[in-house]
C-alpha positions as CSV (number, residue, x, y, z in Angstrom):
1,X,14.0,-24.8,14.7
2,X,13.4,-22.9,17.7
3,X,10.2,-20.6,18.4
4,X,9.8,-17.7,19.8
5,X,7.8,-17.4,23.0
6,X,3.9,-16.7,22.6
7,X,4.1,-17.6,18.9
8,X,2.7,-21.3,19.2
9,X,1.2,-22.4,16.1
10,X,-2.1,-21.8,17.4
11,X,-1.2,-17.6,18.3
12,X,0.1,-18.0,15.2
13,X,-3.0,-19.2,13.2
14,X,-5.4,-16.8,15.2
15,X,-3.5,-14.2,14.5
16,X,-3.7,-14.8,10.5
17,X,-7.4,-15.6,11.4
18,X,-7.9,-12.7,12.8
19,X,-5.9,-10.6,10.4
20,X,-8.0,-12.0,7.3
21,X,-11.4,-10.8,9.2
22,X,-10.3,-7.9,9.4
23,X,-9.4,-7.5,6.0
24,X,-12.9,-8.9,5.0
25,X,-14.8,-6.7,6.8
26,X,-16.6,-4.9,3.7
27,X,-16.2,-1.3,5.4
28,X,-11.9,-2.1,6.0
29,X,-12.1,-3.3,2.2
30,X,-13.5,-0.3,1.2
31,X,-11.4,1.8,3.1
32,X,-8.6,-0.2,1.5
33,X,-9.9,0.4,-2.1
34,X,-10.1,4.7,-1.3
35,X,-5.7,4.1,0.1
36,X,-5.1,2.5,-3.2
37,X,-7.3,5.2,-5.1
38,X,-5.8,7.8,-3.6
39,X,-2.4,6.7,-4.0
40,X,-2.7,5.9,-7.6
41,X,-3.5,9.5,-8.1
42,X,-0.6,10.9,-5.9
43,X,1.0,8.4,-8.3
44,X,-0.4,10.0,-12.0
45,X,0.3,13.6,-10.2
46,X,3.8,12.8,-9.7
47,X,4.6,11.8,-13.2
48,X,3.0,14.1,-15.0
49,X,4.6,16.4,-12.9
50,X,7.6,15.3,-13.5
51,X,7.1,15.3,-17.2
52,X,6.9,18.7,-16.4
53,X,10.2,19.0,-15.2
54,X,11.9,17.0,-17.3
55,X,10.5,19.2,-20.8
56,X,11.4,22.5,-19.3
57,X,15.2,21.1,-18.6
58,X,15.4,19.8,-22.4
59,X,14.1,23.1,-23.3
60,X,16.8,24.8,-21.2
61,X,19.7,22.7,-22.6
62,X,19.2,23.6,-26.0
């Protein structure tokens, strides 16, 4: 198995080191938490809207 220059198993492991501080930093976490909020309700608009759409085209086929 070759490796690619600079990622030695050391660069390697700071880098997930580092990586994992910065996703425990409380305020990253919680700016995490208000992405996932806010794409969960992009998500719920997005259905119902296109539950929407989906009764006025039964409506229109009959």
């Amino acid at each position: 198995m070759t490796q690619c220059s600079g990622c030695s198993p050391s660069s390697i492991a700071g880098r997930l080191l580092s990586d994992y501080a910065f996703r425990m930093n409380p305020k990253i976490q919680e700016l995490l938490a208000e992405l996932e909020r806010e794409r969960a309700e992009r998500e719920r608009e997005r259905a119902e809207l296109d539950q929407k759409d989906n009764g006025v085209k039964t409506r229109k086929l009959r």
